[in-house]
C-alpha positions as CSV (number, residue, x, y, z in Angstrom):
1,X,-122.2,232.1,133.3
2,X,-122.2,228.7,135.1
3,X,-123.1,227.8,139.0
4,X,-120.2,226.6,140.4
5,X,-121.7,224.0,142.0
6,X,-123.0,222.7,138.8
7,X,-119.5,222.8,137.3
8,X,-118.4,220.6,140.3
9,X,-121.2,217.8,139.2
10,X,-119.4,214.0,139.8
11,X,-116.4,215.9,141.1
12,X,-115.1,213.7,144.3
13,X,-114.7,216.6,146.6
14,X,-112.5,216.3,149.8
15,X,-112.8,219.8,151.5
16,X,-114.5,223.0,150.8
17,X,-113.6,226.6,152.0
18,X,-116.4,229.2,151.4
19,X,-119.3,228.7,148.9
20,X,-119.8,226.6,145.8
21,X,-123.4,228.6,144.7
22,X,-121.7,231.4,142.7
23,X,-121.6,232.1,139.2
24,X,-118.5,231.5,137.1
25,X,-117.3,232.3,133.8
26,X,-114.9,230.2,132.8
27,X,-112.8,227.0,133.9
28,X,-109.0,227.2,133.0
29,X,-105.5,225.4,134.2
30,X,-103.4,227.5,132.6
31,X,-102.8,230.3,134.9
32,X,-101.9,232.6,132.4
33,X,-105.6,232.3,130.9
34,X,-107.3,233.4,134.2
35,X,-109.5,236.5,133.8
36,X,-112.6,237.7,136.4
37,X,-114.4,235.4,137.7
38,X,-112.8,232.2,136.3
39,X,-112.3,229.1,138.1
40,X,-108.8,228.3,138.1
41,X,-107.8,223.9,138.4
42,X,-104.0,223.3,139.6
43,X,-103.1,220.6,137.8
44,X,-99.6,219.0,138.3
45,X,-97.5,218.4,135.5
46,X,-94.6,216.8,134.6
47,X,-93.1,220.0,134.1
48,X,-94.5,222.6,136.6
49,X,-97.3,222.5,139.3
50,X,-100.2,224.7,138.6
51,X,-100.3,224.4,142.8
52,X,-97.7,227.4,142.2
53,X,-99.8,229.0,140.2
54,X,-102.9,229.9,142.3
55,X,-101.9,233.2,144.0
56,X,-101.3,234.4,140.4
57,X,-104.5,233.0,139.5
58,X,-106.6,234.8,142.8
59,X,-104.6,237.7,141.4
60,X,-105.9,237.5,138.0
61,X,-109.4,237.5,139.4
62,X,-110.2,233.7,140.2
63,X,-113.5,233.6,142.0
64,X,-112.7,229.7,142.8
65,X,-109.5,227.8,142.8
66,X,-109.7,223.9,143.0
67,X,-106.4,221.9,144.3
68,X,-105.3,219.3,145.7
69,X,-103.8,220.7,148.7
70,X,-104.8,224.0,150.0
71,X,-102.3,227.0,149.7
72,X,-101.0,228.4,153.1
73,X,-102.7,231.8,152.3
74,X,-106.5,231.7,151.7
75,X,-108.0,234.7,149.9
76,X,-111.5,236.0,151.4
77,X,-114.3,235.7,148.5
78,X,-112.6,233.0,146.7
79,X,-113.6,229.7,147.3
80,X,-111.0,226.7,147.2
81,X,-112.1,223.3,146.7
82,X,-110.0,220.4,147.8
83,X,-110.0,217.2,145.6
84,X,-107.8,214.2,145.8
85,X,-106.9,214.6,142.0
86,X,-107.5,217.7,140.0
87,X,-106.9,215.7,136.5
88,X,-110.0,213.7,136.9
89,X,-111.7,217.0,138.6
90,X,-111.1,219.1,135.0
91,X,-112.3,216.2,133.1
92,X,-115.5,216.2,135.5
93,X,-115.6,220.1,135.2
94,X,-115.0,220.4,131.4
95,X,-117.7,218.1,130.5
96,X,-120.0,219.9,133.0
97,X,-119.1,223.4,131.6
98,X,-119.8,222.7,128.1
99,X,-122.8,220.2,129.1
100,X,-121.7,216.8,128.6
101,X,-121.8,217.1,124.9
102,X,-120.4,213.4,124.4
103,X,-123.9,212.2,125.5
104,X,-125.7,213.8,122.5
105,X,-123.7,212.0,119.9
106,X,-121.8,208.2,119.5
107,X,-118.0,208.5,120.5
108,X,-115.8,205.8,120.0
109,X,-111.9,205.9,121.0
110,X,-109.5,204.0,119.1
111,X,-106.6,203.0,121.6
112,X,-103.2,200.8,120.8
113,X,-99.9,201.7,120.1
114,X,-99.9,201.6,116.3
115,X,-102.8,202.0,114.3
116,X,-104.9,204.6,116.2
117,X,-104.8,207.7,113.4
118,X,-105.7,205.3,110.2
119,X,-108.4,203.7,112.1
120,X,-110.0,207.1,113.6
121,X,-109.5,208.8,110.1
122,X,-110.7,206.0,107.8
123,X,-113.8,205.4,110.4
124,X,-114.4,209.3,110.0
125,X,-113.9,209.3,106.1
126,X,-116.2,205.8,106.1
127,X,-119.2,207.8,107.6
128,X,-118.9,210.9,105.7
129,X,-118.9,208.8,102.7
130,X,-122.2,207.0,104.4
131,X,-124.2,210.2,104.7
132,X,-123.5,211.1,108.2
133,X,-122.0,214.1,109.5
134,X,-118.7,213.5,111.0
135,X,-116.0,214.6,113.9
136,X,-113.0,213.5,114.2
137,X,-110.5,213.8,117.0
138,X,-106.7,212.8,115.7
139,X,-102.8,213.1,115.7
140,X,-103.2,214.6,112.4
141,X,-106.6,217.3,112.5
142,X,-109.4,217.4,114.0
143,X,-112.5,217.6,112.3
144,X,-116.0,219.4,113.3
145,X,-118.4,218.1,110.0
146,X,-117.0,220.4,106.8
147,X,-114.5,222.5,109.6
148,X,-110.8,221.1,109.9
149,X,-108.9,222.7,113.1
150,X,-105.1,222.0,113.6
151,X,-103.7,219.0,116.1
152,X,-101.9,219.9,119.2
153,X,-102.0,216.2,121.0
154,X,-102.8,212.7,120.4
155,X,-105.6,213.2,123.0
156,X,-106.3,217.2,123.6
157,X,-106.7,218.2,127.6
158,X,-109.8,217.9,128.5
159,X,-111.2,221.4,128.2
160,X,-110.6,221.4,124.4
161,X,-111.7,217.9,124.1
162,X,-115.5,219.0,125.0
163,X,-115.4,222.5,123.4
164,X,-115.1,220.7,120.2
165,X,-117.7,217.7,121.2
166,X,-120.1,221.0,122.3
167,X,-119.1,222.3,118.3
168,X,-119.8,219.1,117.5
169,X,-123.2,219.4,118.6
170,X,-124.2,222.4,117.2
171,X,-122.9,221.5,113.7
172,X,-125.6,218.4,113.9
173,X,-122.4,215.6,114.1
174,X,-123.7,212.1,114.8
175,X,-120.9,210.3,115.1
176,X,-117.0,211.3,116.4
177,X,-114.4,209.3,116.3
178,X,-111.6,209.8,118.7
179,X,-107.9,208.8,119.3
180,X,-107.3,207.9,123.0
181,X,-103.4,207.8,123.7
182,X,-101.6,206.4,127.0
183,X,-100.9,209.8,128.2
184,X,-104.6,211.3,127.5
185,X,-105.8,207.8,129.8
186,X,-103.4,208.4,132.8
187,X,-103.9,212.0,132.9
188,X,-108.2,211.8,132.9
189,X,-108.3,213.4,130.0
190,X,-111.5,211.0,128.9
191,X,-112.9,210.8,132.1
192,X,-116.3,212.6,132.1
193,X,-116.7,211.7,128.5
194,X,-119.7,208.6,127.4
195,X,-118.0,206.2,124.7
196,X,-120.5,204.5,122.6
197,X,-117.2,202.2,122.1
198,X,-113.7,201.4,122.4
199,X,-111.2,199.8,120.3
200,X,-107.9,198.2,121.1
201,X,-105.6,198.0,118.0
202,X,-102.3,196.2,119.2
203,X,-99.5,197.3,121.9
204,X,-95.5,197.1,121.3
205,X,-92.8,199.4,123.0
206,X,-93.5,203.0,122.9
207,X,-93.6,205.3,126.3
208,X,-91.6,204.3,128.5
209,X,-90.1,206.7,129.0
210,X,-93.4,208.4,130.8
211,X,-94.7,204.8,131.8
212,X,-91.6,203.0,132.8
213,X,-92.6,199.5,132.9
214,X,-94.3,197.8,129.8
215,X,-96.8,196.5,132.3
216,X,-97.9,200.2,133.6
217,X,-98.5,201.1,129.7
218,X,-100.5,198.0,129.2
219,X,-102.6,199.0,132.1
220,X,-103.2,202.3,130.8
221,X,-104.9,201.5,127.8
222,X,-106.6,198.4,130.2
223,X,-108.1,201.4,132.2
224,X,-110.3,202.7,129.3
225,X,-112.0,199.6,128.6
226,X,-112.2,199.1,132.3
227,X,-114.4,202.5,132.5
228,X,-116.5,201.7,129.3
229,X,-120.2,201.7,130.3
230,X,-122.7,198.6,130.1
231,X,-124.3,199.8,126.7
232,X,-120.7,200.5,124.7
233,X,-118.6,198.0,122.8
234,X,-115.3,196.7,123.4
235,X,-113.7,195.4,120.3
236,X,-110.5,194.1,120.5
237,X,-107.4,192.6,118.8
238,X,-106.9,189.1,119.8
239,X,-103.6,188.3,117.6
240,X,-102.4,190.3,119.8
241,X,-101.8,188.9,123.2
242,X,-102.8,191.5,125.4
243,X,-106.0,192.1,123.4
244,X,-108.0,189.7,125.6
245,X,-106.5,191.3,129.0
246,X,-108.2,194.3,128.2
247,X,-111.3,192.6,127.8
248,X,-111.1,191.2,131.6
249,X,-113.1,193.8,133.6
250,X,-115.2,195.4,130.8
251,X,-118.5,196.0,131.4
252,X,-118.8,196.7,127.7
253,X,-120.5,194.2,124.9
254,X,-117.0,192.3,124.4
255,X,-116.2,191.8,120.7
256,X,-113.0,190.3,119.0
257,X,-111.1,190.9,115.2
258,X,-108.2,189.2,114.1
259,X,-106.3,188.1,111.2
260,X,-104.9,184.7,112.3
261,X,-106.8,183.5,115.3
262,X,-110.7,182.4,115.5
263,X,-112.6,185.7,116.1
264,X,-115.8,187.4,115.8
265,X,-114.2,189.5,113.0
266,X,-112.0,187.7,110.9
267,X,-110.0,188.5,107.1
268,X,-107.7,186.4,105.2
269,X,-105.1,188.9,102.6
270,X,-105.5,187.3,99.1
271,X,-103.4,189.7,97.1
272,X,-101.0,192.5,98.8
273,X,-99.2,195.3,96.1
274,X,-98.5,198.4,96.0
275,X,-101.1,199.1,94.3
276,X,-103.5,197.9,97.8
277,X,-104.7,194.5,99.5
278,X,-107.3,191.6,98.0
279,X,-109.0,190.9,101.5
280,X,-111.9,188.3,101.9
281,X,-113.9,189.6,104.5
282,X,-117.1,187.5,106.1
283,X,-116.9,185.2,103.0
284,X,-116.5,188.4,100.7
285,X,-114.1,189.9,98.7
286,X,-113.2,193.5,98.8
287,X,-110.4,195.3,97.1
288,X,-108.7,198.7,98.9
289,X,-106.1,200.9,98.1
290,X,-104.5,200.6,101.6
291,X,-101.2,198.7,101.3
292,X,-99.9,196.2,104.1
293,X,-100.9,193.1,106.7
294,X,-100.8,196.3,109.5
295,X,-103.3,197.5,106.9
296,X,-105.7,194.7,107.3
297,X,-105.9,195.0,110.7
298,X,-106.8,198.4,110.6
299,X,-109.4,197.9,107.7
300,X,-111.3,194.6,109.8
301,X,-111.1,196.7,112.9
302,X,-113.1,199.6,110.5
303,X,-115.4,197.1,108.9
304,X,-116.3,195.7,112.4
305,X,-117.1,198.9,113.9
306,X,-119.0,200.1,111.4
307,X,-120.9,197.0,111.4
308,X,-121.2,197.3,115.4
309,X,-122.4,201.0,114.7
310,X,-125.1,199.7,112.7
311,X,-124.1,199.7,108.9
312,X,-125.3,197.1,106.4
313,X,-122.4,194.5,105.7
314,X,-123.0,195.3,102.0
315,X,-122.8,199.3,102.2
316,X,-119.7,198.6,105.1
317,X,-117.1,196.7,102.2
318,X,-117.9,199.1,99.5
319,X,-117.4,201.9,101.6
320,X,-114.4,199.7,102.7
321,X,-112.9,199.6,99.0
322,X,-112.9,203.6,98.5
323,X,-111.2,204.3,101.4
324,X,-107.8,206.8,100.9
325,X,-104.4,206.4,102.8
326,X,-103.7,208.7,105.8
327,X,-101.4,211.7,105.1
328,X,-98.3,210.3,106.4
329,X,-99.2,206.6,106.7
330,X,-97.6,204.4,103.9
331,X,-97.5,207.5,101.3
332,X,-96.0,206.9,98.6
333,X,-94.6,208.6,95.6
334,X,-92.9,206.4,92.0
335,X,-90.3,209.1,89.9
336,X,-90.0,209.3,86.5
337,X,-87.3,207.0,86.7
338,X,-89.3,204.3,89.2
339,X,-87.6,204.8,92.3
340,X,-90.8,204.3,94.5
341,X,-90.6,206.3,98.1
342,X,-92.9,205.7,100.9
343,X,-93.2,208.4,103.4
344,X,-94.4,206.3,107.1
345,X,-94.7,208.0,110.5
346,X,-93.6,204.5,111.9
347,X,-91.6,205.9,115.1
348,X,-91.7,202.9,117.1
349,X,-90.1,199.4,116.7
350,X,-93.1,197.8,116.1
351,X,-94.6,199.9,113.4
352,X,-90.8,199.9,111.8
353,X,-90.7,196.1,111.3
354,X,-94.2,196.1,110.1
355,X,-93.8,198.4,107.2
356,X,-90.4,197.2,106.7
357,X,-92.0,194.0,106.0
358,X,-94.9,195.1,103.9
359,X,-92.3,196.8,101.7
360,X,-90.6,193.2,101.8
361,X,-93.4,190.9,101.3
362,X,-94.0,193.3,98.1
363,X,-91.2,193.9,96.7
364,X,-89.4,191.2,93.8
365,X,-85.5,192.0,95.8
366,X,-83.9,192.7,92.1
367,X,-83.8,196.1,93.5
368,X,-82.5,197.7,96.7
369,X,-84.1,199.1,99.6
370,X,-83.0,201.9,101.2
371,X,-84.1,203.5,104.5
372,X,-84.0,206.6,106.3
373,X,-84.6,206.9,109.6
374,X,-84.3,208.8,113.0
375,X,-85.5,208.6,117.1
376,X,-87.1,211.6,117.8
377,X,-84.7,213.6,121.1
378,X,-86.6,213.8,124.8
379,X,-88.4,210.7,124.5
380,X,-88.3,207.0,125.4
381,X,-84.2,206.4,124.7
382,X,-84.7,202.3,125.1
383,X,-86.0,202.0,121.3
384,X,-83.4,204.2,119.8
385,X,-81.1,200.9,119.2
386,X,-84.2,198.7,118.4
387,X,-85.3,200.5,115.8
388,X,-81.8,200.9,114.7
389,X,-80.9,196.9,114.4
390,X,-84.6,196.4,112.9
391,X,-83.7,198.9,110.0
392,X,-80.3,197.6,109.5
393,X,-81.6,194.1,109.4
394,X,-84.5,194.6,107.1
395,X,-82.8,197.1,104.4
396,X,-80.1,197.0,101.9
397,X,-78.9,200.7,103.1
398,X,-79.9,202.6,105.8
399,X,-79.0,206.0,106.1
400,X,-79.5,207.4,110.1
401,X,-80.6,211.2,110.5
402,X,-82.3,213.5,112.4
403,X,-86.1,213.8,113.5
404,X,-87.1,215.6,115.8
405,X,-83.9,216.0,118.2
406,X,-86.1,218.9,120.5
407,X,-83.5,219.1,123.6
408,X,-80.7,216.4,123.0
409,X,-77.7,216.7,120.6
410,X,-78.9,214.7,117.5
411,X,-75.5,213.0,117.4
412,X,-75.8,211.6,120.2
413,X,-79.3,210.4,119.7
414,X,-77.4,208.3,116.3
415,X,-75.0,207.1,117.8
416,X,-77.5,205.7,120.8
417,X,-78.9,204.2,117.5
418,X,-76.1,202.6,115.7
419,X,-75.2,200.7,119.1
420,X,-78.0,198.5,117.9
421,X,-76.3,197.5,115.2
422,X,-74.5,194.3,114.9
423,X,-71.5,194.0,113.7
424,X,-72.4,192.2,110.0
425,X,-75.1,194.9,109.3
426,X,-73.0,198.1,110.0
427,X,-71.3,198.1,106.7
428,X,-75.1,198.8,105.3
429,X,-75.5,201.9,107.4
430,X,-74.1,205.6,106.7
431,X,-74.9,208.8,109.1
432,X,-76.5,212.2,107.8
433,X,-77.0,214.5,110.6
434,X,-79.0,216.8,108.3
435,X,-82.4,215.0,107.7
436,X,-83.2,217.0,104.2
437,X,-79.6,216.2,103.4
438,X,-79.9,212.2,103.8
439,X,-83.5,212.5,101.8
440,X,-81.7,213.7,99.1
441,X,-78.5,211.6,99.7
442,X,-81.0,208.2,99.7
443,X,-82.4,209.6,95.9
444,X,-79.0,210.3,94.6
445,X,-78.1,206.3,95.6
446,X,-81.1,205.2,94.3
447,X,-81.3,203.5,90.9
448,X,-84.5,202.6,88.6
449,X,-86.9,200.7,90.9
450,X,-85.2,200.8,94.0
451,X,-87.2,201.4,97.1
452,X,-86.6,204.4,99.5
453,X,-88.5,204.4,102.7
454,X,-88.5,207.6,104.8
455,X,-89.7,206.9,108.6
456,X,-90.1,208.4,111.8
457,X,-92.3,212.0,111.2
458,X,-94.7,211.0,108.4
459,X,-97.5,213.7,108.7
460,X,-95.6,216.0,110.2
461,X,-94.9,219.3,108.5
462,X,-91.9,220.3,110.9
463,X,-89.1,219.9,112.4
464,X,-88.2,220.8,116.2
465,X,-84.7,221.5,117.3
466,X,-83.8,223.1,120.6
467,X,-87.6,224.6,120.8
468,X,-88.0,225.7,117.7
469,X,-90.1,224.0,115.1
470,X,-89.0,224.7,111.2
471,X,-91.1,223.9,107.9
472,X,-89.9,220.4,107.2
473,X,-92.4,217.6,105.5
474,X,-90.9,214.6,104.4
475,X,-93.5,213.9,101.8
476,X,-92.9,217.5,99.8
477,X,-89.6,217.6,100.4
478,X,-88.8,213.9,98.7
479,X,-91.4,215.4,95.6
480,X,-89.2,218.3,95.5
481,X,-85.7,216.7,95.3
482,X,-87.2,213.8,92.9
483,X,-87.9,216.8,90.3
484,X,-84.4,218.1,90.4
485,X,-83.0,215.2,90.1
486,X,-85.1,214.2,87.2
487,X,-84.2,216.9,85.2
């Protein structure tokens, strides 16, 4: 049990009805998790409003309710606290509640539209490999030392976010690395939370459907840098143009990495194959299995962070050279017969072209490419005909499917696509509702050495339609129909 008042520690409090000096058991903002003596936060959602929530709450035993407004009926014994926004009060709270475990090890949040899982993992995977013990905060896991938990979110509410920092803690972890998305950023879900850095990987069109303007999801990610303390870093992309805007009010040491402009960090590709990248970093050559110029950047912005974290430049590139690929990022799979197939979560324009044109700048074009791809349903509806003219325009067949359609009719989500198309590309393109369907259908039309690249849901080992999630993993599936095939 926790004072309540030491729960509410940083917490910008408006208004306070009855007393904050009582014990408390736990802090919860879904209702439906309330037991005695709980503190319940109404948070609003873009869904529901926990504000409707809090006479279910008092009726569950909430000792203390904390809200933005206060309800019209006030319960005698429970204390309500009014705040002006209950997002940043939880994030205050939760790091209170589990003792600001953040501050007992070095967090650093990887931020950017593309990028953010490889960087996070590989920086995990780097350390390991260095002797240290490890957490990890991802798309994909999330990892407490030897301990792997499942995903939920890019960036986990902020309750979960410090129970596992606390586990963390206990388990001896010195360093975490975390993936901070857009959505985690606007809705506090870091706040409360001391990085020991930030970095900013790159920013295309993605969320806009939440964020509406391009500018407002720029700012977003600006805001984390913005709130990085004096003794953190800040370590940027600036071949990207909006790296250096989110350097502008950092209090943070400000550090740069770039492939083709002058930087603090800087790596020139000598070889790229499937087989990995020949980089010369800091006048030194280093060899990794990673494929890909998207690649590069991810492995500087490793290399540099590790070096800003205090690794030797020596023990940083040949840690560098063993790293593995990310389940779901550029995975790929050659048959018995050499059709190669790369499995990509690539489910924005940006990340598209890129591997699009990795698989291009690779490949000898005696044989075809062929790509399938998808928009996932109930999300930003703008990139559906992007992605659509950039797959058309950069394969010899592309074959339109399913991903994750959630909500929408997926037939309506392709042909939302295929209006991207212009007119001399639509002959290249073919539509299989069925995503397992036009897998198999793009290794039946493959010959020896053609290319297949299947986008969209990369680690992802389902497949949701109308609420409910199926088995469905692009990489085993692919494996499996290859074998039947074969024989």
């Amino acid at each position: 049990m926790m004072l309540l008042k030491d729960i509410l520690y940083k917490v910008s409090i408006e208004a306070v009805s009855g007393t904050t000096a009582v014990a408390v058991n736990a802090v919860h903002f879904d209702s439906r998790k309330v037991a005695l003596n709980d503190v319940f936060v109404a948070i609003r959602g873009t869904v529901s409003d926990g504000h409707d929530y809090i006479e279910k709450a008092v009726n569950q035993g909430a000792l203390a309710i904390v809200c933005e407004e206060f309800p019209e009926v006030m319960v005698n014994g429970v204390t309500y606290i009014q705040v002006a926004d209950t997002h940043s009060a939880l994030a205050f709270m939760a790091a209170n509640y589990y003792e600001n475990p953040s501050f007992n090890l070095k967090l650093v949040g990887v931020t950017g539209t593309n990028g953010k899982t490889t960087v996070a993992t590989l920086l995990a995977q780097m350390f390991e490999k260095a002797g240290y013990k490890v957490g990890l905060i991802s798309t994909v896991k999330i990892l407490v030392g030897d301990t792997v938990y499942p995903a939920t979110h890019t960036t986990p509410d902020s309750l979960t976010i410090n129970k596992y920092l606390q586990l963390m803690n206990e388990e001896g972890v010195e360093y975490c690395f975390m993936e901070v998305s857009s959505h985690g950023i606007d809705q506090k879900r870091t706040e409360g939370l001391k990085f020991a850095g930030g970095i900013f990987t790159n920013l295309s069109h993605d969320h806009l459907d939440y964020h509406k303007t391009f500018a407002a999801y720029r700012d977003v990610k600006k805001s984390f840098f913005d709130n990085l303390p004096k003794d953190a870093f800040a370590l940027v992309n600036v071949d990207d143009k909006n790296g250096l805007v989110m350097l502008q009010n950092t209090k943070a040491t400000k550090k740069t990495y770039a492939l083709k402009s002058y930087a603090d960090y800087t790596a020139k590709i000598l070889e790229n194959q499937f087989s990995g990248l020949l980089l010369k970093i800091d006048d030194q050559e280093v060899w990794t299995r990673l494929i890909g110029d998207f690649n590069a950047y991810n492995l500087l912005a490793i290399y540099a962070t590790a070096e800003l974290l205090g690794l030797e430049t020596l023990e940083s590139l040949q840690l560098l050279s063993q790293l593995e690929s990310v389940s779901g990022r550029f995975q790929y799979v050659i048959s018995d017969t050499k059709v190669t197939v790369v499995v990509d979560y690539a489910h924005t324009p940006d990340a598209l072209l890129n591997v699009l044109e990795t698989i291009n700048s690779i490949r000898t074009k005696n044989e075809n490419l062929i790509t399938v791809v998808g928009c996932g349903g109930n999300r930003d509806a703008a990139k559906r005909p992007v992605m659509a003219s950039i797959a058309a325009e950069k394969s010899d067949t592309v074959i339109f499917t399913s991903d994750n359609p959630r909500d929408e009719d997926p037939q309506l989500i392709i042909d939302q696509m295929e209006e991207g198309v212009d007119a001399v590309n639509f002959k290249k393109t073919v539509s299989v509702l069925d995503r397992k369907q036009a897998i198999k259908t793009a290794c039946q039309m493959a010959m020896p050495n053609d290319i297949i690249l299947i986008a969209g849901k990369g680690h992802e080992t389902y497949q949701e339609i109308k609420g409910v999630r199926t088995d469905f993993d692009d990489y085993k599936i692919v494996q499996e129909l290859l074998k039947k095939l074969e024989k």
